[in-house]
N, C-alpha and C positions, 0 to 999 in steps of 0.2 A: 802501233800508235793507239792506246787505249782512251785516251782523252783527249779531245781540241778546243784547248779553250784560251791557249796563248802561243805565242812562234817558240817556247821552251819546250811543246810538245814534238814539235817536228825533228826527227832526227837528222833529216837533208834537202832543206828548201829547195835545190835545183830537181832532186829529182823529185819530188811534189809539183813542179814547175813545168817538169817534162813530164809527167804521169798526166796532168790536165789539158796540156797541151795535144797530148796523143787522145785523150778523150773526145778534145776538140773538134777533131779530125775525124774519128771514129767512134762515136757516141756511144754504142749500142755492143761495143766489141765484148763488154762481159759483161753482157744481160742476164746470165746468170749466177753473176756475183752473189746478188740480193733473193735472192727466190726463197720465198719461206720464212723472210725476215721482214719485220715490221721497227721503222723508226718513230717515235712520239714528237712531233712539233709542237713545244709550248711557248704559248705566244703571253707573255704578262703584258707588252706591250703591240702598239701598233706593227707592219709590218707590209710590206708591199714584194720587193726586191729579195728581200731574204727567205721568204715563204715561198715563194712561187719557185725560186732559182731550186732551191734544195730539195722542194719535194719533184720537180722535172727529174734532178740528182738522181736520185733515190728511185724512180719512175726507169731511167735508163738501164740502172743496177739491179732493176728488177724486183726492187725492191715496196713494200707497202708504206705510203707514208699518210699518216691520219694526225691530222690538225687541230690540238684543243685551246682557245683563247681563253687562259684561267679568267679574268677578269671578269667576262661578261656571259661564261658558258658553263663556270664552275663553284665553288666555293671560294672567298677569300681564304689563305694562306697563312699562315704563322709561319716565321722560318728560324723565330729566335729559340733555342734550347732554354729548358727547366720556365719557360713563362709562364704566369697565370692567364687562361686563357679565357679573362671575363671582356674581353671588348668586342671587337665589331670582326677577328679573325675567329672562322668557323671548324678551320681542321687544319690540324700541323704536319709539316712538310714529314714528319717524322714517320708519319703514319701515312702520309699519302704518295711519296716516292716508293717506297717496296714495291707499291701496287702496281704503280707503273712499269717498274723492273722487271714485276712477272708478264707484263702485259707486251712490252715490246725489246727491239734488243740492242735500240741504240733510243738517247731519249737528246735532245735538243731543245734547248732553253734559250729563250729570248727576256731580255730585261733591259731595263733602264737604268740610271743611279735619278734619288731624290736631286740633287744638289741642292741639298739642306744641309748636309752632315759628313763632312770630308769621308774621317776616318770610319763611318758605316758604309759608305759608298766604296774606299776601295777597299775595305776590306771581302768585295766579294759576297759577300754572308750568301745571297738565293743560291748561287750556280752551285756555291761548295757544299752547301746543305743536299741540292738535289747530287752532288759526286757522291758524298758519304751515305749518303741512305737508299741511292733507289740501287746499286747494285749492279748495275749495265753502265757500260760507256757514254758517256757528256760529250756532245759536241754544243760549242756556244753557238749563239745566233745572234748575237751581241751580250755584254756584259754591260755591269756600272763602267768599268773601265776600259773595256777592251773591244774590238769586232775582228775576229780574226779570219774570216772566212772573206769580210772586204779586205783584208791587207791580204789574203793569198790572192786575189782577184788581181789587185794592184801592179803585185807584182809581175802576176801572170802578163798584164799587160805592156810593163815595161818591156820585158823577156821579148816579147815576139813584136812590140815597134822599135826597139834601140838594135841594130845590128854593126853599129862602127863598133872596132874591133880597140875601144877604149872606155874607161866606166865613163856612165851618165852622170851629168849634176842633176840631179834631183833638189828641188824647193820643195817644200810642204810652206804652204804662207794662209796665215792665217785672214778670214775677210768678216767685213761687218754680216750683223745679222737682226732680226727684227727682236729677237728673246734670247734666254739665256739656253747655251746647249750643250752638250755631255763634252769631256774630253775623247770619248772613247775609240771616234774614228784617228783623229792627229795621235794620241797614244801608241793604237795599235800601229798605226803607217810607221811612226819610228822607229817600233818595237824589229817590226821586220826588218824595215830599211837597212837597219844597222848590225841585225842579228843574217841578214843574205850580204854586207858585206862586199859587193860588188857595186857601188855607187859612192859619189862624192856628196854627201847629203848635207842641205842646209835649210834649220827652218828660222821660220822670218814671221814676227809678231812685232805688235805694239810695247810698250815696256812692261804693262802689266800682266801679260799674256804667258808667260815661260810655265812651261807643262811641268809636270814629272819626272825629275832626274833619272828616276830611276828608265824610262821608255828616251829620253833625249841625250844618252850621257856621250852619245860619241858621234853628235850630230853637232855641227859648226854653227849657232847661236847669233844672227845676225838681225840687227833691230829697225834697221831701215832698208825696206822693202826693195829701193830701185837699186841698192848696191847688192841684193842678195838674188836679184833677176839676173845680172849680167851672165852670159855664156849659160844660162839654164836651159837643158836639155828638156827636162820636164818641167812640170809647173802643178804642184795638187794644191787645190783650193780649199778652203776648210773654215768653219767657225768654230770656235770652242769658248766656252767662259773660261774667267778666271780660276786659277787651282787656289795662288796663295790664300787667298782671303776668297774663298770657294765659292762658287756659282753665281758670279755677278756678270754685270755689262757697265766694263770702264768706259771703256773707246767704242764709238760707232761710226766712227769718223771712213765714209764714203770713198774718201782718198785709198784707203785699202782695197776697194773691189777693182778685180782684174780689167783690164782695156787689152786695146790691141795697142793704143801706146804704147803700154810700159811691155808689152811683149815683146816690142822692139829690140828691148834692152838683152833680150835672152837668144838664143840658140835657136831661132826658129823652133820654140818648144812647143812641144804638146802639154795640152791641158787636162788637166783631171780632176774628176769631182764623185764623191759616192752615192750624189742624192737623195732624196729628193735635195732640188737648188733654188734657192730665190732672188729669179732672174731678176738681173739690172737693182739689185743687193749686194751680192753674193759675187754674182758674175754675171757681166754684161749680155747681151742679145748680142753682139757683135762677134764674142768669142766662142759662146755655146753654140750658133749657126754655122761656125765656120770650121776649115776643114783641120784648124788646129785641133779641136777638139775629140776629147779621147773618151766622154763619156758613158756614150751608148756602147761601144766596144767595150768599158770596165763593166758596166752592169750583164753587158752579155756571158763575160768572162765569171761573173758569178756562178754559174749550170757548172763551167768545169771546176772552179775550183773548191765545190761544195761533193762533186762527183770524185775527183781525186780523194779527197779527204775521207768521203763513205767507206771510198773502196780500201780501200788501207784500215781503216777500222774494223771493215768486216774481217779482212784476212786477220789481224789480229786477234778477232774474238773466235777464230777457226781452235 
């Protein structure tokens, strides 16, 4: 696995599944995976959860992991080719990826999308720029579109609370929120959901809400929320703006954040959220206190499946 920057890189979710899972259990079992290896954490954006999980990661693999926040610790960035570079960007990704490449031998990119501009936002531009020029292995730390390292979490956690010896219904439902904010987690959750294949998945939005075909095309489409809880085994909770007419807030309509009510309606499910959450918004105090909740266990599950994912990269670049 040379790059992880979507579930098209993995050649076998289960066994990435069981790879983190034995980490889990055994943290430290190849401490000398990473020895004499240094990975570059670039943070464009904030980061709490994904920074810390990854470099513990890297920390167990024995690995060196050093932290740079372009934004507030480096040069602003250029990442567009042949530009003229008279504005307010200091130095081009073109000339400043190599250097990285010699410096470390995995490099790890965090971004955001504006949602300003559809087609600039999925087209990716920062993460493929730092693929193509610095030379070493990409793993994302989130994209414009994607977070792949939460949806290998995700799923790590279905994996080891689902044991009936039948696939899970899985919901992804979409919940009010106070601003507008990326698709990237609900993307990447269907991206996998559907690419591992082992689940009846159904996500549940307002009507203006419908993601990206291309990450929902073999997920069940269901628009009112209390017919798409019934028999849910899971429940991921999630805000997203709008795609069609891009980066807005139609609906904030209250009636979408999770209860123990409508939990009723499901499977005795588990809940799930990638965090940070905005409690009694998002999701009730009711649900996040209580023992349905599955989200300190996904964010715990972030150390392995940032640690699975290393170590497979290092063997690859053996």
């Amino acid at each position: 696995m040379k790059n992880f920057v979507s579930v098209k890189d993995v050649p076998d979710i289960n066994f990435l599944i069981r790879m983190a899972l034995d980490y889990k259990a055994n943290p430290f079992k190849d401490k000398g995976a990473g020895v004499n290896k240094r990975i570059g954490l670039l943070f464009l954006n904030p980061s709490m959860r994904t920074r810390l999980s990854t470099q513990i990661a890297a920390a167990n693999l024995g690995m060196e992991a050093v932290v740079f926040n372009v934004g507030q610790e480096g040069w602003a960035l250029e990442f567009e080719d042949e530009t003229i570079m008279s504005g307010t960007t200091v130095e081009h990704v073109k000339d400043a990826a190599p250097v990285l490449g010699k410096y470390f031998d995995i490099l790890g990119i965090r971004t955001f999308p504006s949602l300003k501009n559809k087609e600039e936002d999925y087209s990716e531009l920062y993460i493929r720029q730092f693929m193509k020029y610095s030379g070493i292995p990409v793993v994302s730390l989130e994209s414009a579109t994607l977070h792949p390292l939460q949806s290998l979490a995700d799923i790590i956690t279905i994996s080891e609370t689902f044991k009936e010896k039948r696939k899970p219904k899985i919901v992804l439902t979409w919940a009010p929120h106070v601003k507008a904010l990326p698709q990237c987690v609900a993307n990447s959750f269907s991206q996998w959901v559907n690419a591992w294949g082992a689940a009846d998945f159904v996500i549940t939005h307002p009507e203006d809400y419908h993601l990206d075909k291309e990450f929902t095309q073999h997920a069940s489409i269901v628009l009112n929320q209390d017919e798409a809880l019934k028999n849910a085994d899971f429940v991921y909770v999630k805000n997203w703006s709008t795609y069609t007419d891009y980066g807005r807030i139609y609906c904030n309509d209250p009636k979408w954040m999770l209860t123990n009510e409508k939990l009723q309606r499901t499977n005795n499910a588990r809940v799930m959220h990638c965090l940070p959450v905005r409690r009694n918004v998002e999701l009730s105090d009711e649900i996040l206190d209580s023992p349905a909740s599955l989200v300190t266990q996904q964010a715990g599950n972030r150390v392995w499946a940032a640690q699975a994912v290393l170590a497979e990269m290092l063997k690859s670049g053996k």
